[in-house]
C-alpha positions in Angstrom: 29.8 -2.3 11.9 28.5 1.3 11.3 25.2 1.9 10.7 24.8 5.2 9.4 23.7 4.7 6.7 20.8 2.1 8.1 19.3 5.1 10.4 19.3 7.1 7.4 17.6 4.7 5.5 14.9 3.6 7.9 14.6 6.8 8.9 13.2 8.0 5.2 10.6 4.4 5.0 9.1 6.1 7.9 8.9 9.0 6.6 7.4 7.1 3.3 5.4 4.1 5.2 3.8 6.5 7.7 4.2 10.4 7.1 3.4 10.4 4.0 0.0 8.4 3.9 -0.9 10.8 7.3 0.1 13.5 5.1 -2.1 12.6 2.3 -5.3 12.4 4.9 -4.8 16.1 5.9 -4.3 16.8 2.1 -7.8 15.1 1.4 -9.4 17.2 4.0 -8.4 20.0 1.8 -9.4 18.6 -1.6 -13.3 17.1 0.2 -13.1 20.9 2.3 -14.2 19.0 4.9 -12.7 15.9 6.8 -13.8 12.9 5.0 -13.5 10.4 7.7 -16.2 8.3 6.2 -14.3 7.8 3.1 -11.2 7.2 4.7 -12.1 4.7 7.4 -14.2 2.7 4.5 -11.0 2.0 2.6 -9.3 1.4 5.9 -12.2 -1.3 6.4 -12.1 -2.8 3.1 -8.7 -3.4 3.0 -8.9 -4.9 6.8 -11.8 -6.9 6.0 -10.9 -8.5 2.1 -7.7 -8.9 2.3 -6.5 -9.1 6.3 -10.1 -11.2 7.3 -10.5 -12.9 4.3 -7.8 -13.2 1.3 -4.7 -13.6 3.6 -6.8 -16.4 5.6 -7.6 -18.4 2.7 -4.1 -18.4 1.1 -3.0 -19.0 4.5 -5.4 -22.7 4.1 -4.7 -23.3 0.7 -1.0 -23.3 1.4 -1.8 -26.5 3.8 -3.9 -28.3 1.3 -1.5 -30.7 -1.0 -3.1 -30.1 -4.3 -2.4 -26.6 -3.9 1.3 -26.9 -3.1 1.9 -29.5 -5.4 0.1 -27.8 -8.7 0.3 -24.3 -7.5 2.7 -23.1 -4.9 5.6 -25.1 -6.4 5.3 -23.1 -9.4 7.2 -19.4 -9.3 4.6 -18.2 -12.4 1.3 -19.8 -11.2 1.9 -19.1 -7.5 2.9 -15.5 -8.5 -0.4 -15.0 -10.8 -2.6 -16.3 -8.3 -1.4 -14.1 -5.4 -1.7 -10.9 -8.2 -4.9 -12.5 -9.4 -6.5 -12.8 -6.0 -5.3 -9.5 -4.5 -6.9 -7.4 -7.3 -9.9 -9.5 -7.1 -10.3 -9.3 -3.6 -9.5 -5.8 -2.9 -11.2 -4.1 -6.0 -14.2 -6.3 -5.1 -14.3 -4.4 -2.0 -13.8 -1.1 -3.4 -16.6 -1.8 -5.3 -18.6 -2.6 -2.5 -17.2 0.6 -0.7 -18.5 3.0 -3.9 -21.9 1.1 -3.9 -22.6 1.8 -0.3 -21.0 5.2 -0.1 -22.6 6.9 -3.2 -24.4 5.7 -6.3 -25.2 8.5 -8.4 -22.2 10.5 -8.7 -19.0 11.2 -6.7 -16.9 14.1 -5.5 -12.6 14.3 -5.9 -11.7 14.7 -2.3 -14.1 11.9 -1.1 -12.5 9.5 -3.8 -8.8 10.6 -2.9 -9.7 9.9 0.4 -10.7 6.4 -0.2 -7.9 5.4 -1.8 -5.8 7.1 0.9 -7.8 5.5 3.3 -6.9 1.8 2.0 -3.4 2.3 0.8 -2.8 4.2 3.8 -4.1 1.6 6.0 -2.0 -1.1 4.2 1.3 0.8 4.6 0.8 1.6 8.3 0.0 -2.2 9.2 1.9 -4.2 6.8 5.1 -1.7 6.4 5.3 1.2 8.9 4.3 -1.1 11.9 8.2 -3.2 11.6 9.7 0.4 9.9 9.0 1.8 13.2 10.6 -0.8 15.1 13.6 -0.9 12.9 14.2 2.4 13.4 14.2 2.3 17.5 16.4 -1.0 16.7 19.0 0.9 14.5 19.1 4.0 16.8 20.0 1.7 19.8 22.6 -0.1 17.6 24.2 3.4 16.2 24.0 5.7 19.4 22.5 3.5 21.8 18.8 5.2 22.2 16.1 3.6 23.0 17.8 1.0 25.4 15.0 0.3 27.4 12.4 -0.7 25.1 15.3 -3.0 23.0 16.6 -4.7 26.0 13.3 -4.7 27.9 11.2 -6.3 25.1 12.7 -9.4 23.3 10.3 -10.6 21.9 10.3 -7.8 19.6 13.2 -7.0 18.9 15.4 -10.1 20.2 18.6 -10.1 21.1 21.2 -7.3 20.3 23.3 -10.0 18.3 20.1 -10.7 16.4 19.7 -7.0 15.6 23.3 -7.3 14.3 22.5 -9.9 11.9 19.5 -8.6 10.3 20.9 -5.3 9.4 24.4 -7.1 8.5 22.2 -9.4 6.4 19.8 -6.7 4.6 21.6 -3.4 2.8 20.3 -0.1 3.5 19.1 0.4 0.4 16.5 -2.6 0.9 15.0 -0.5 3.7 15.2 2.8 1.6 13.3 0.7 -1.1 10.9 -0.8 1.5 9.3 2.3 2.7 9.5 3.9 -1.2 7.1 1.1 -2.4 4.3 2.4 -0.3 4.7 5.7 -2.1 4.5 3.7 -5.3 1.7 1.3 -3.9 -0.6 4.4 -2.4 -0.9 6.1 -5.5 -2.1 3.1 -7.4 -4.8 2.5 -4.9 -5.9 6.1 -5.4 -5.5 5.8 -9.1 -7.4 2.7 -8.6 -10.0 4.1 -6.3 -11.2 6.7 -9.2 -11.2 4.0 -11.4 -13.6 1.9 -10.0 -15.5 5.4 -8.6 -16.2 6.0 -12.4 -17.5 2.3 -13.1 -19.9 2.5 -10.1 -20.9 6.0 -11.0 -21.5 5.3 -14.6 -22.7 1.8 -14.0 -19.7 0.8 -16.4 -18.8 -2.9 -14.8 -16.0 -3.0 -17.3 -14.4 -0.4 -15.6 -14.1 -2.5 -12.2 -12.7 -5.7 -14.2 -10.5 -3.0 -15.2 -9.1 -1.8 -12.1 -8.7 -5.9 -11.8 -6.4 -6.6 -14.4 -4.5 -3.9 -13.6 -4.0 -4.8 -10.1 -3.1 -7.8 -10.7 -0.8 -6.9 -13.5 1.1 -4.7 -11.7 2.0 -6.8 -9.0 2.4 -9.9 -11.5 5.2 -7.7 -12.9 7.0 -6.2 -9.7 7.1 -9.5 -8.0 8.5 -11.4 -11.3 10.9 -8.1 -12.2 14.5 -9.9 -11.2 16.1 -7.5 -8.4 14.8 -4.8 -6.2 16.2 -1.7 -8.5 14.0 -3.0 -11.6 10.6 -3.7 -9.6 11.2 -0.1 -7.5 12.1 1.4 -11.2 8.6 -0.8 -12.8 6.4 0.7 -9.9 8.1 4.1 -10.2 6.8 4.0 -13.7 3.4 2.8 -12.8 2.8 5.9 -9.9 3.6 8.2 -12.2 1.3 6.8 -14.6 -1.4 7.1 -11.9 -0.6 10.6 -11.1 -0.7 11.2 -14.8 -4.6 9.8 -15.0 -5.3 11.4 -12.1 -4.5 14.5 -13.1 -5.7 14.8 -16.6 -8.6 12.8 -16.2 -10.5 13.8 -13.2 -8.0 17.0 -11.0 -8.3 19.1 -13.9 -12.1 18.7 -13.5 -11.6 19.1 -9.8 -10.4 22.2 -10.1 -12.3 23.8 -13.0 -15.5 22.9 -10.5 -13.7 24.6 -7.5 -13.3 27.7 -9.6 -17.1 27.8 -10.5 -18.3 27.5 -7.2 -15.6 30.3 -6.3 
């Protein structure tokens, strides 16, 4: 087997599951004109906190509990809705929480991009770029044998080089490709998200943060119900641009018009 075009396609979910959320911290410093580290490591923390600490433990007990597999887990729609359900609860909860902390009366664009940077960008490096990085020393050892030392030397990680086989003989390169791209897709909705629920707190508008709810869970109600990988990537493609679309028009334009007064 040749795996060419796996090293290729790991190679860009790196670039997607960890460049490109770095990339978009150093762009925030720009947009805030300052570092906003606060901003940042807050959605880091709420992220690590409502949904690592808390969400993922619960399911993790429901999912031993009887009732739960029997009325719940053994249904595709009802398991799917509650896992869309409780991850835009939980984690708009805490964006909430974030924006009530961080700054009542008001808020500023690079601050808020940050934010969402901050947790999207924290969720990509831990749940994605984490295993893209490994795949990618574990493809470069299979294609032109790098990396020997760390394969061979740590098998618990990576197992056995006939394992390695498998799982790339198993899984398309394309599905890797795909992998990495859904953290583009996933980043901009947080950030999307993140000015959402930046306007609710601002304008005391609650409606805006059962909003940014729905939505969640909506989109990933739909991508995990969409039937094959090309239609989800193609759903959530729609939905980033979307968010870049708000973005944009909604609060950039502002952004800039206010960097132009000041200049």
């Amino acid at each position: 087997m040749t795996y060419g075009g796996h090293v290729v396609a790991v190679a860009f979910a790196v670039l997607f599951s960890v460049a490109f959320p770095i990339g978009l911290l150093f762009y925030s410093r720009k947009l805030a004109g300052k570092f906003p580290w606060k901003q940042a490591l807050a959605g880091a923390m709420v992220f690590a906190i409502f949904q690592i600490f808390t969400r993922i433990p619960l399911i993790t007990y429901l999912q031993g509990q009887s009732w739960f597999v029997i009325h719940i887990a053994s249904e595709r729609l009802l398991m799917a809705l509650f896992l869309s359900f409780t991850a835009g609860l939980f984690e708009e909860v805490g964006r909430t929480v974030a924006f009530l902390l961080f700054r009542r009366n008001g808020y500023r664009f690079g601050e808020v991009f940050a934010y969402g940077v901050g947790h999207g960008g924290f969720e990509s490096l831990l749940l994605v770029g984490v295993n893209t990085l490994a795949n990618l020393v574990a493809v470069l050892y299979l294609a032109f044998g790098w990396f020997s030392n760390a394969v061979i030397g740590n098998p618990q990680i990576f197992g056995s080089v006939g394992d390695l086989s498998a799982v790339f003989a198993a899984n398309p390169a394309h599905l890797f490709f795909f992998g990495g791209l859904e953290r583009v897709f996933a980043i901009m909705l947080h950030i999307a998200l993140s000015f959402v629920v930046a306007k609710g707190v601002s304008g005391k508008r609650p409606k805006m943060v059962l909003m940014a709810i729905l939505i969640h869970t909506a989109v990933n109600f739909v991508a995990v119900l969409m039937p094959g990988v090309w239609l989800a990537e193609g759903f959530l493609l729609l939905v980033a641009l979307g968010c870049f679309w708000y973005i944009r028009k909604s609060f950039y334009t502002k952004y800039l018009d206010e960097m132009g007064d000041r200049g």
